[in-house]
py3Dmol code that shows the C-alpha trace and the ligand (Angstrom):
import py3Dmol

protein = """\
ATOM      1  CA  UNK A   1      35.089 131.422  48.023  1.00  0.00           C
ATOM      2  CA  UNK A   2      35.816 129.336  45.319  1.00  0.00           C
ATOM      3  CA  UNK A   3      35.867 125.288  45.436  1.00  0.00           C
ATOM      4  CA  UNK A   4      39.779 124.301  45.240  1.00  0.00           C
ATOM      5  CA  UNK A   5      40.911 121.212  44.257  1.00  0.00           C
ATOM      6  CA  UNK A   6      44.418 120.470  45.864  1.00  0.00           C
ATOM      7  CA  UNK A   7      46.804 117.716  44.875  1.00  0.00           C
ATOM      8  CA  UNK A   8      48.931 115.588  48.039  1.00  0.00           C
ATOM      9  CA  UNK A   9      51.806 113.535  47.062  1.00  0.00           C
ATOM     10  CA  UNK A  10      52.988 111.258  49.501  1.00  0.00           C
ATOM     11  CA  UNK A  11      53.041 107.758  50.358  1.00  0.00           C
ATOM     12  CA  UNK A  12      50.277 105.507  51.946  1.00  0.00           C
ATOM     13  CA  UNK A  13      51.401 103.856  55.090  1.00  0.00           C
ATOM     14  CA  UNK A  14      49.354 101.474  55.667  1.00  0.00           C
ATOM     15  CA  UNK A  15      49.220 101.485  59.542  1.00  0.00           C
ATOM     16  CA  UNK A  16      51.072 104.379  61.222  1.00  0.00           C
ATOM     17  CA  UNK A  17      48.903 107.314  61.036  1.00  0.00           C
ATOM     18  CA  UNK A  18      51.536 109.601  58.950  1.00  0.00           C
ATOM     19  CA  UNK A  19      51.737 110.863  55.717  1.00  0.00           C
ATOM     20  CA  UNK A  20      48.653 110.012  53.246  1.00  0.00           C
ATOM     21  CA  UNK A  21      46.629 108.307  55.971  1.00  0.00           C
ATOM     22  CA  UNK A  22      46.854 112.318  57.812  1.00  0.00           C
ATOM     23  CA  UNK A  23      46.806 114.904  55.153  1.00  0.00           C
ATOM     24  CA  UNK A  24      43.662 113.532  53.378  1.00  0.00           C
ATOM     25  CA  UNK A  25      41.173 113.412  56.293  1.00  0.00           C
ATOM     26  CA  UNK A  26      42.744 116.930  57.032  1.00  0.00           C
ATOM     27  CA  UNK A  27      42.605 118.236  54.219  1.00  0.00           C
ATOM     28  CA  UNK A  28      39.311 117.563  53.718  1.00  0.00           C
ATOM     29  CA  UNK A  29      38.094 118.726  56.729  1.00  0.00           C
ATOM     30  CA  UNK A  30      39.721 121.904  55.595  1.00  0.00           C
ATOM     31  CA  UNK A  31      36.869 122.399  53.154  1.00  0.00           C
ATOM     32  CA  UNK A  32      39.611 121.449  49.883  1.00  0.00           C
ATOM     33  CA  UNK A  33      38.629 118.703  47.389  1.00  0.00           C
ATOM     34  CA  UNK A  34      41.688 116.518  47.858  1.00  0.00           C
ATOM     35  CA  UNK A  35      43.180 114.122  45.253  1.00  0.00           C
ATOM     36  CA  UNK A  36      45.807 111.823  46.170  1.00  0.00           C
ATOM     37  CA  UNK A  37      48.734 110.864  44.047  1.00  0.00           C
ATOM     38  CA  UNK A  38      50.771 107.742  46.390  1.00  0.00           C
ATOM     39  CA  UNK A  39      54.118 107.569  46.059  1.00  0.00           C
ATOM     40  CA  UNK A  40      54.923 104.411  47.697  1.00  0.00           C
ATOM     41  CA  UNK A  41      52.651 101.892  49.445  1.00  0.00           C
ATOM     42  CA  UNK A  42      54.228 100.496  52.756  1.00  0.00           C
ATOM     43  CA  UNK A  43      52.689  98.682  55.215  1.00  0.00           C
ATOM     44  CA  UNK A  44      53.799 100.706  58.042  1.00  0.00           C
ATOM     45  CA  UNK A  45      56.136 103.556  58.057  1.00  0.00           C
ATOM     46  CA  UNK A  46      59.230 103.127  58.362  1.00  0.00           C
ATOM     47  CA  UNK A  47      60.784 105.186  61.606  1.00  0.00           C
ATOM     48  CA  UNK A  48      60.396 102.180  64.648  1.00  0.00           C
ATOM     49  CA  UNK A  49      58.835  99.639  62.780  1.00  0.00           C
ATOM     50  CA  UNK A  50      61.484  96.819  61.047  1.00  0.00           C
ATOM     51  CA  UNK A  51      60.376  94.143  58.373  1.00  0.00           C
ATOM     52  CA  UNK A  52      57.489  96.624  56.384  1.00  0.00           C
ATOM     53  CA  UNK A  53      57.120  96.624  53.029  1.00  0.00           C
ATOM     54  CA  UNK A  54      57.605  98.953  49.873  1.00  0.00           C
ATOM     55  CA  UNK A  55      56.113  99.139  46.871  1.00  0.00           C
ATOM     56  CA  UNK A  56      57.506 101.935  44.839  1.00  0.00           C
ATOM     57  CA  UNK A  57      54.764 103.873  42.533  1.00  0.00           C
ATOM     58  CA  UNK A  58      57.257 105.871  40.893  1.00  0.00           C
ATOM     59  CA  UNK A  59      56.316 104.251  37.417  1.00  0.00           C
ATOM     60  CA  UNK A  60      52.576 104.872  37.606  1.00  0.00           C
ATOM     61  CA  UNK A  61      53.783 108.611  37.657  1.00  0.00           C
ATOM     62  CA  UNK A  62      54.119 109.418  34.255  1.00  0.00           C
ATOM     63  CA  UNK A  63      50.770 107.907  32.914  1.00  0.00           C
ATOM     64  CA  UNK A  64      48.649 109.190  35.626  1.00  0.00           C
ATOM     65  CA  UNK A  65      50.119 112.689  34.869  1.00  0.00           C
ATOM     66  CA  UNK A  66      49.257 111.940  31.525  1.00  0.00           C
ATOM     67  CA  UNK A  67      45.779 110.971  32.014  1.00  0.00           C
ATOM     68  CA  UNK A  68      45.073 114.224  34.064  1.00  0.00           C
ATOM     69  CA  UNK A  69      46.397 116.283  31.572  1.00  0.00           C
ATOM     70  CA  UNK A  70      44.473 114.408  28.768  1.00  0.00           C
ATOM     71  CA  UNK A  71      41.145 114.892  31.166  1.00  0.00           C
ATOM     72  CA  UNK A  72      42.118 118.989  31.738  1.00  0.00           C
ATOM     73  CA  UNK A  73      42.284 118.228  35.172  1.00  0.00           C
ATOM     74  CA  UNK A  74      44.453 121.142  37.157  1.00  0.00           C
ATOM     75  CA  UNK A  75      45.167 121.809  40.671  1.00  0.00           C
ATOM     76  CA  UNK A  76      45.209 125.042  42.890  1.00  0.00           C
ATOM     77  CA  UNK A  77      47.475 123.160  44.635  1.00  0.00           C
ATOM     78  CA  UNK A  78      50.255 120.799  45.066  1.00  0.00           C
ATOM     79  CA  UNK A  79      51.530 119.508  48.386  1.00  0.00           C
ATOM     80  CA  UNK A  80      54.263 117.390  48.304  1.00  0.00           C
ATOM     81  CA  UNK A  81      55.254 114.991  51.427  1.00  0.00           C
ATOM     82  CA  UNK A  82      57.342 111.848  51.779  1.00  0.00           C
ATOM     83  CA  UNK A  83      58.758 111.271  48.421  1.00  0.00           C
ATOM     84  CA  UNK A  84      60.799 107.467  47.960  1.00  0.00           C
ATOM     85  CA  UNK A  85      63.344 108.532  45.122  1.00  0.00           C
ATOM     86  CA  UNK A  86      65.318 110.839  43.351  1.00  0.00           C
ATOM     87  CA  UNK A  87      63.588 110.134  40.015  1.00  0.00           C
ATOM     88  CA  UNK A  88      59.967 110.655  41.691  1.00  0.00           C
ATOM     89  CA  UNK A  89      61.471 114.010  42.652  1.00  0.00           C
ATOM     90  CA  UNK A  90      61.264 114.434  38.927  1.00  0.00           C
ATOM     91  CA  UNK A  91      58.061 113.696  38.243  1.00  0.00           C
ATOM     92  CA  UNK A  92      57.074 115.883  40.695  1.00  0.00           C
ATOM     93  CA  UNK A  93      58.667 118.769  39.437  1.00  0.00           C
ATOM     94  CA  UNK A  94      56.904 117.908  36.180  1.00  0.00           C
ATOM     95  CA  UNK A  95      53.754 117.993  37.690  1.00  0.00           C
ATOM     96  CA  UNK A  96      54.149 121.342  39.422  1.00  0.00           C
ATOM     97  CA  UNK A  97      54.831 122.933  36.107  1.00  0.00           C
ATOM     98  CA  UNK A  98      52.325 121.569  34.403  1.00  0.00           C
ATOM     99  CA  UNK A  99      48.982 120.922  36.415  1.00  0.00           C
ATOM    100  CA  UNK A 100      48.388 124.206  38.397  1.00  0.00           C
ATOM    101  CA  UNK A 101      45.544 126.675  37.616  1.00  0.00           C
ATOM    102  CA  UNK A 102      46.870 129.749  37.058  1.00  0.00           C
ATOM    103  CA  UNK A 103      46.679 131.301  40.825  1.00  0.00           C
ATOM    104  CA  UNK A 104      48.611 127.946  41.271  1.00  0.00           C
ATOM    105  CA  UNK A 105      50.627 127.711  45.180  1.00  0.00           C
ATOM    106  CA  UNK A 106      53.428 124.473  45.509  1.00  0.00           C
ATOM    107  CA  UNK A 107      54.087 123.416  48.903  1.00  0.00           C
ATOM    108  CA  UNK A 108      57.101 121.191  49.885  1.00  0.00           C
ATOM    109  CA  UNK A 109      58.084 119.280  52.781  1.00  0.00           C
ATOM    110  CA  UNK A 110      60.937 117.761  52.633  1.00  0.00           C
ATOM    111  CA  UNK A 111      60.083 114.978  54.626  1.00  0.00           C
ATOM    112  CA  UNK A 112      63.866 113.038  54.804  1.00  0.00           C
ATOM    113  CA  UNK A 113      65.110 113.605  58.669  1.00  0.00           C
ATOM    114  CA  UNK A 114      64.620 114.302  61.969  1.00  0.00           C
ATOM    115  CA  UNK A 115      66.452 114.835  64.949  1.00  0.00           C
ATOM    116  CA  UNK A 116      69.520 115.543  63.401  1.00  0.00           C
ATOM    117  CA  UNK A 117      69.487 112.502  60.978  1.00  0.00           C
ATOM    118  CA  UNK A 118      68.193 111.217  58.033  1.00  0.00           C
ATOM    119  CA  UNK A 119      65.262 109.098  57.598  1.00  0.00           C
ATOM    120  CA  UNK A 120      66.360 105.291  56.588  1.00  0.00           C
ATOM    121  CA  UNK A 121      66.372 104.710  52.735  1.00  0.00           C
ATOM    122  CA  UNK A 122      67.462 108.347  52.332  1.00  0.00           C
ATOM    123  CA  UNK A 123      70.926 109.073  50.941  1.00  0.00           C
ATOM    124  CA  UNK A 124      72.734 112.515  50.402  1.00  0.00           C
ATOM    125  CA  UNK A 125      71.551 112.413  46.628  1.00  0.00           C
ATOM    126  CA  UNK A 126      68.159 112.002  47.532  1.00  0.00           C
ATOM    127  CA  UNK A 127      69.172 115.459  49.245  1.00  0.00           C
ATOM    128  CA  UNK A 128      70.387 117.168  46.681  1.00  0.00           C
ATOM    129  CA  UNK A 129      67.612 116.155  44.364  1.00  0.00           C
ATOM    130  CA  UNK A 130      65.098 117.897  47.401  1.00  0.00           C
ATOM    131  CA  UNK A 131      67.191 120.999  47.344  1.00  0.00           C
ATOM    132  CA  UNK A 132      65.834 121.370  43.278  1.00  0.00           C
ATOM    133  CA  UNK A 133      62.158 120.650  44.491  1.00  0.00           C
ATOM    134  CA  UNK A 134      62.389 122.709  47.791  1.00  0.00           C
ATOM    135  CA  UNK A 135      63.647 125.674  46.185  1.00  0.00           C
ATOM    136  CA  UNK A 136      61.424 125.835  43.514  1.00  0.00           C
ATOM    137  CA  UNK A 137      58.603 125.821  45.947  1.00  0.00           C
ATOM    138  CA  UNK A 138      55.890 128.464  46.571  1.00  0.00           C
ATOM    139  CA  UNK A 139      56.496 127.183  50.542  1.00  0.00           C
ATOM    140  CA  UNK A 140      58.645 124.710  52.014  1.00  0.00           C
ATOM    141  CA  UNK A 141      58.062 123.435  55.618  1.00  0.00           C
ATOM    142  CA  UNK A 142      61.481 122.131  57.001  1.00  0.00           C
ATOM    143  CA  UNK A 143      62.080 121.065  60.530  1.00  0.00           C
ATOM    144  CA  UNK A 144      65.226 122.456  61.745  1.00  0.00           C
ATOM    145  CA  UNK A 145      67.303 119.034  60.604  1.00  0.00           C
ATOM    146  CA  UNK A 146      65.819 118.910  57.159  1.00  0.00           C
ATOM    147  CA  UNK A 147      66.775 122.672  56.712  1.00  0.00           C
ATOM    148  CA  UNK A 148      70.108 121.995  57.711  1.00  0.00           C
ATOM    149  CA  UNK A 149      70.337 119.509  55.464  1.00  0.00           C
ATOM    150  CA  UNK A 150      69.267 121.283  52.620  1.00  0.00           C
ATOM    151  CA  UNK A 151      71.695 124.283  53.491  1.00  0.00           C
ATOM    152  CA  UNK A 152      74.995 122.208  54.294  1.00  0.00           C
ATOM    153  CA  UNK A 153      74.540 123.723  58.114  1.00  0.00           C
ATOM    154  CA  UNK A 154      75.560 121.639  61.438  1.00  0.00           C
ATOM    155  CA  UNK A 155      72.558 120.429  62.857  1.00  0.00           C
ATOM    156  CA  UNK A 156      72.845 121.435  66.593  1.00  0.00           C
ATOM    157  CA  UNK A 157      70.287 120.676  69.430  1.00  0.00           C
ATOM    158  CA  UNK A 158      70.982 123.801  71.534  1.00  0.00           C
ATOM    159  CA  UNK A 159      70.839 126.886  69.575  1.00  0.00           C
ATOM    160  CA  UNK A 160      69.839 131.107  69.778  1.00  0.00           C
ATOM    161  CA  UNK A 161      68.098 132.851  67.433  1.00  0.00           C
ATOM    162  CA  UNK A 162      71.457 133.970  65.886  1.00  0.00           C
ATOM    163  CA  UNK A 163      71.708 130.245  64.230  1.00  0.00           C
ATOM    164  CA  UNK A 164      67.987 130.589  62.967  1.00  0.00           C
ATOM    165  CA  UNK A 165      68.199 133.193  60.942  1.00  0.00           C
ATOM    166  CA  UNK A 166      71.312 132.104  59.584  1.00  0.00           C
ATOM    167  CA  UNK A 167      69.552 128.989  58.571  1.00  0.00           C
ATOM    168  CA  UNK A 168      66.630 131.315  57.321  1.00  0.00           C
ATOM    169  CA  UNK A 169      69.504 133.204  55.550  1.00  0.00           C
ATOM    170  CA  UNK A 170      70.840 130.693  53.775  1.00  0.00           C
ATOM    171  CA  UNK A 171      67.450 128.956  52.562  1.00  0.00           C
ATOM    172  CA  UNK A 172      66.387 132.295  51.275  1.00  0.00           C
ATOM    173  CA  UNK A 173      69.294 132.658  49.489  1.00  0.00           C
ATOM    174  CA  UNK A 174      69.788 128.964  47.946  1.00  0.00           C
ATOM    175  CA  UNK A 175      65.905 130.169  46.328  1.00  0.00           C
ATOM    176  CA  UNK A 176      63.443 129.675  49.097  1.00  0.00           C
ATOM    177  CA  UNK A 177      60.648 131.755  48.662  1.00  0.00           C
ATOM    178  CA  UNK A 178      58.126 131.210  52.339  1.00  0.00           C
ATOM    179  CA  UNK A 179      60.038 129.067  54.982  1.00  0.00           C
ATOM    180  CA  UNK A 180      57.863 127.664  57.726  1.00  0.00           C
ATOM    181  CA  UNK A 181      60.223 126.571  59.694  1.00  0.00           C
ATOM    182  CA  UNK A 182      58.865 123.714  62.571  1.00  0.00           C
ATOM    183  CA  UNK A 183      59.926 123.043  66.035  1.00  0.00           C
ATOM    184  CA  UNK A 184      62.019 125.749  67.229  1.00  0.00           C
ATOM    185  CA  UNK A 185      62.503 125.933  70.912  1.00  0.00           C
ATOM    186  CA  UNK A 186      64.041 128.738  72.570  1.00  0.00           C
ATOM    187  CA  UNK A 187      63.283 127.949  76.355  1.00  0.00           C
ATOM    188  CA  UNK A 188      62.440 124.568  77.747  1.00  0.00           C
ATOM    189  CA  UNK A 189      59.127 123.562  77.936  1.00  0.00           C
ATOM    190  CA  UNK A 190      58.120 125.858  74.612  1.00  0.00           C
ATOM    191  CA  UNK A 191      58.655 125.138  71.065  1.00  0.00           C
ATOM    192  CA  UNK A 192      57.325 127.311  68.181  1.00  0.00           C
ATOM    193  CA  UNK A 193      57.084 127.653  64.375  1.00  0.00           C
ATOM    194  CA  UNK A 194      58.982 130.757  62.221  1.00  0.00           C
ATOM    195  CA  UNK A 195      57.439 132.184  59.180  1.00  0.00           C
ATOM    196  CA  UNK A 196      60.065 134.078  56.892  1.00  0.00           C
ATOM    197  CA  UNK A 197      59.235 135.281  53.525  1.00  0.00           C
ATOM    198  CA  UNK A 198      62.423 136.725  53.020  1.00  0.00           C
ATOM    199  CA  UNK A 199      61.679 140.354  54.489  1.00  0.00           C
ATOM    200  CA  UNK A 200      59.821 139.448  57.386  1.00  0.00           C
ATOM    201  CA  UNK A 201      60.174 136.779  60.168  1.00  0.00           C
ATOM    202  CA  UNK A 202      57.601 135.798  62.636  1.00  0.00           C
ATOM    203  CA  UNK A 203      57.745 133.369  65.483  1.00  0.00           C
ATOM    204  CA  UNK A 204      54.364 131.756  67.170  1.00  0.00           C
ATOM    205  CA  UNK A 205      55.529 130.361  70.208  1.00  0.00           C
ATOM    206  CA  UNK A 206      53.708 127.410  71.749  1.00  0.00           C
ATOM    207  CA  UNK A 207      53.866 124.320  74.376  1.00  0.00           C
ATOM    208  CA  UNK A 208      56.316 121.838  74.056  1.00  0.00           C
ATOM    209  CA  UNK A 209      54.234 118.404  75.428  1.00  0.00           C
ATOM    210  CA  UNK A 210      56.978 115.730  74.671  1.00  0.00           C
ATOM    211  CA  UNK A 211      59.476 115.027  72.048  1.00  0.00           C
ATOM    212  CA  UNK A 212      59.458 112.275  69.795  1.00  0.00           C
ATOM    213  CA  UNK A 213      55.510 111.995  68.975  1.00  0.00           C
ATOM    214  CA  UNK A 214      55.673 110.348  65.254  1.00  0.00           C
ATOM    215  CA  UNK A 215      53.328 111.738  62.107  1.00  0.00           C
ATOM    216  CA  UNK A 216      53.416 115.315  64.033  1.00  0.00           C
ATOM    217  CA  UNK A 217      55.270 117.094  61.346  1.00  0.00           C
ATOM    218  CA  UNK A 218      52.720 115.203  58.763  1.00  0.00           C
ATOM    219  CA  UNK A 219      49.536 116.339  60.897  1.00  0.00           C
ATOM    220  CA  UNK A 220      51.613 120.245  61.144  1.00  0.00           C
ATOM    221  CA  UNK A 221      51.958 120.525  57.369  1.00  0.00           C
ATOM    222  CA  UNK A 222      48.308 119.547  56.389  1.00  0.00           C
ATOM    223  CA  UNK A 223      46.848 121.478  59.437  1.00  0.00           C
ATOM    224  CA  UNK A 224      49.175 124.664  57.486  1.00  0.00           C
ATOM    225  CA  UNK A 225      48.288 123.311  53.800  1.00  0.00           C
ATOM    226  CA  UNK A 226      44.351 122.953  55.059  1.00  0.00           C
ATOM    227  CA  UNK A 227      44.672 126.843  56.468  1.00  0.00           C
ATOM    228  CA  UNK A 228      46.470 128.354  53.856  1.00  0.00           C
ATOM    229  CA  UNK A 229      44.208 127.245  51.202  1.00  0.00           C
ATOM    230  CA  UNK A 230      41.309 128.004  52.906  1.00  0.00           C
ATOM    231  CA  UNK A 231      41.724 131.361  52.441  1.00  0.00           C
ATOM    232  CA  UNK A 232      44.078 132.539  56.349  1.00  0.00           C
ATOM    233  CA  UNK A 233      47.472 134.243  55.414  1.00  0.00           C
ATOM    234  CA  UNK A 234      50.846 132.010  55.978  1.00  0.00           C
ATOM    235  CA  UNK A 235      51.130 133.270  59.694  1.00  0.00           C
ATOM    236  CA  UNK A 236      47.600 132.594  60.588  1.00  0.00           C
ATOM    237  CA  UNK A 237      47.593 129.445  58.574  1.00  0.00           C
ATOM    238  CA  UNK A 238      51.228 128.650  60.836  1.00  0.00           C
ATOM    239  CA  UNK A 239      49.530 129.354  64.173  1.00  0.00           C
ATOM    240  CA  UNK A 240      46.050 127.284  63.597  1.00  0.00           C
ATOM    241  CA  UNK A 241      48.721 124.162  62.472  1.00  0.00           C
ATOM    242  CA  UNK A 242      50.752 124.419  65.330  1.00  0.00           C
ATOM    243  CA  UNK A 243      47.469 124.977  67.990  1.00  0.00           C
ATOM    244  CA  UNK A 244      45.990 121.814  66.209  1.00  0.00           C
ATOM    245  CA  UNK A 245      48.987 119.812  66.285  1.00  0.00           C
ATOM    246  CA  UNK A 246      49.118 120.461  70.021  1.00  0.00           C
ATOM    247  CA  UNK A 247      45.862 119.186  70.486  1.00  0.00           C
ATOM    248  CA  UNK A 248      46.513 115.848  68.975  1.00  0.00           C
ATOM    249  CA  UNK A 249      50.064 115.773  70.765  1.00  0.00           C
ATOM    250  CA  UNK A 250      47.307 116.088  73.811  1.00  0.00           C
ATOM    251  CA  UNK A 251      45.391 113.854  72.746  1.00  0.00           C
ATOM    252  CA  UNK A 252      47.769 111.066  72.363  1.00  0.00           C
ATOM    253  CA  UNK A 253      50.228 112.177  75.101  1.00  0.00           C
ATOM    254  CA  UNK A 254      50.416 109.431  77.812  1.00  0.00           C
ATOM    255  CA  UNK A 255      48.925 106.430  76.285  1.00  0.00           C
ATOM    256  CA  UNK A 256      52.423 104.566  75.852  1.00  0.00           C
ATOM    257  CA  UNK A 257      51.063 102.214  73.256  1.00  0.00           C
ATOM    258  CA  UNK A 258      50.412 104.455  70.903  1.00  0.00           C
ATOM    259  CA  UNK A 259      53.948 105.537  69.982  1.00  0.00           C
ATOM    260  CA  UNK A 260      53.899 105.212  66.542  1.00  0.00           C
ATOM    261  CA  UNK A 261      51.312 108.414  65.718  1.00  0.00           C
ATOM    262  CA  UNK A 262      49.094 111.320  66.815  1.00  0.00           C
ATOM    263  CA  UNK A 263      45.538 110.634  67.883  1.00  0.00           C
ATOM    264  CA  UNK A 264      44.280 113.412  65.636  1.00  0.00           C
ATOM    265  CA  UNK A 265      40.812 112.011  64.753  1.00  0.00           C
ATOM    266  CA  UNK A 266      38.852 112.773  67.722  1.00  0.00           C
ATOM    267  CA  UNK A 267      40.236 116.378  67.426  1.00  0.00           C
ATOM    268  CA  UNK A 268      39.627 117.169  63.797  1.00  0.00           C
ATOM    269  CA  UNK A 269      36.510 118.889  64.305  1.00  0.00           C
ATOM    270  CA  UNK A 270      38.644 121.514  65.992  1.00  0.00           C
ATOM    271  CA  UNK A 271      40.376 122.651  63.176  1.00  0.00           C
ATOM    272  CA  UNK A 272      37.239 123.090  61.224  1.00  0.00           C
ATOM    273  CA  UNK A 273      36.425 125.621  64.225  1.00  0.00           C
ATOM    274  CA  UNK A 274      40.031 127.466  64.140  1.00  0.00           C
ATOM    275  CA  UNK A 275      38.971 127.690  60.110  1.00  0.00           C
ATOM    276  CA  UNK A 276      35.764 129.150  60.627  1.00  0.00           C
ATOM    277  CA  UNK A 277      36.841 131.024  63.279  1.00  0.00           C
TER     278      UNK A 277
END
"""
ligand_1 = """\
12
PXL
O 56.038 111.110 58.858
C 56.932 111.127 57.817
C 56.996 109.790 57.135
C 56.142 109.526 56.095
N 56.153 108.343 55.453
C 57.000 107.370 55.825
C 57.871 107.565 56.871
C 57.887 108.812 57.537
C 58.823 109.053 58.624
O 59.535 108.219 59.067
O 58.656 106.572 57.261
C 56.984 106.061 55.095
"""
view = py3Dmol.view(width=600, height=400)
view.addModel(protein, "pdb")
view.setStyle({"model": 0}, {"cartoon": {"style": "trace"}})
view.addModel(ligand_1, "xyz")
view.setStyle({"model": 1}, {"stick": {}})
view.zoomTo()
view.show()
């Protein structure tokens, strides 16, 4: 198979084991040549921590776009995570129509909320700025509040599958091409991950180990990105994220100190094994 180069936009958090700080040692574990483009330094993320810092990149955007393009240097892939404004929504979409090879794939995760709110910082115009990014997207990988709040649906914690594929429904039809939809639970103790492409929907059901484990969705969305571009379809690519992602929850389960992120680092040989597999 042919050596891809793949593209992660996201921020660096310093300390918090989310975001840039996840997808690159995943990625690259994956077999993928991984460049980084950060979006925002902070020292820690932002969701229990109070006091971190920020320094927005959004400015460097243009000219390091600019350099690439000068240096003919193109990406099978672009996966976009936690984004810190509107405008570097922009550049983004800039760089997805500009820097791919031509069997380019764009993945977005609209990283903004959880648990039936939005992340701090994040304001409904930073919303309706991700619905232009998410729909133009090769894949997007919501969890169930981020897809409500890209479809204008009532986030609700109890739910059938009726109110899924609704919410499927309505992505699809605001322009959403693969939905990998994370952390749907239809009986306690389970939780699972839905794959629509628009004509077919597949759930892969797995354990639920405990709610609330930070950086998951970050380790879930490389895990898929680290898959999918390693050659496994989107449902295979689905199911080895969501059995890796278990294993870290696993992992990390129990020790009470570490609240802030997944212990994925011990584990990451496994997903070179669910790869080769
Ligand atoms: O895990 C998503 C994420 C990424 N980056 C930052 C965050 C969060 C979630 O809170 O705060 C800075």
């Amino acid at each position: 198979m042919d050596y891809k180069r793949i593209l992660t936009v996201q921020d660096i958090s310093c300390v918090g084991q989310c975001s840039l700080t996840v997808a690159l040692p995943i990625l690259s574990a994956c077999g993928l040549e991984t460049a980084i483009l950060p979006s925002a330094v902070l020292s820690t993320h932002t969701a229990g921590f109070t006091g971190y810092t920020f320094r927005d990149l959004t400015d460097d955007m243009p000219a390091i776009k600019a350099h690439w393009e000068k240096e003919n240097i193109r990406f099978s892939a672009i996966y976009t995570g936690y984004l810190g404004s509107a405008k570097q929504i922009e550049y983004v979409k800039d760089m997805l129509a500009s820097l791919g090879t031509t069997d380019f794939v764009s993945i977005v995760d609209p990283v903004m909320a959880d648990n039936g709110k939005l992340y701090p910082g994040f304001d409904a115009d930073f919303v309706e700025c991700m619905k232009t990014l998410a729909f133009g997207a090769d894949y997007i990988v919501p969890n169930i509040t981020e897809a409500c709040f890209l479809t204008g649906t009532e986030y609700r914690t109890e739910y059938d599958d009726k109110y899924i594929n609704d919410l499927l429904g309505k992505l699809i039809s605001a322009g959403a091409k693969n939905i990998i939809l994370t952390g749907v639970s239809y009986r306690p103790g389970k939780t699972g991950v839905v794959v629509c492409d628009g004509e077919k929907t597949d759930y892969y059901e797995h354990r639920l180990i405990s709610k609330g484990c930070h950086g998951t969705g970050d380790v879930y969305t490389s895990a898929f990105v680290g898959a999918l571009m390693a050659g496994k379809t989107p449902l295979d690519a689905a199911r080895i994220a969501a059995d890796f992602t278990v294993l870290c929850i696993e992992n990390t389960h129990g020790d009470e100190k570490h609240w802030y992120g997944v212990k994925f680092e011990p584990v990451l040989g496994e997903i070179i094994s669910m790869i080769n597999a």
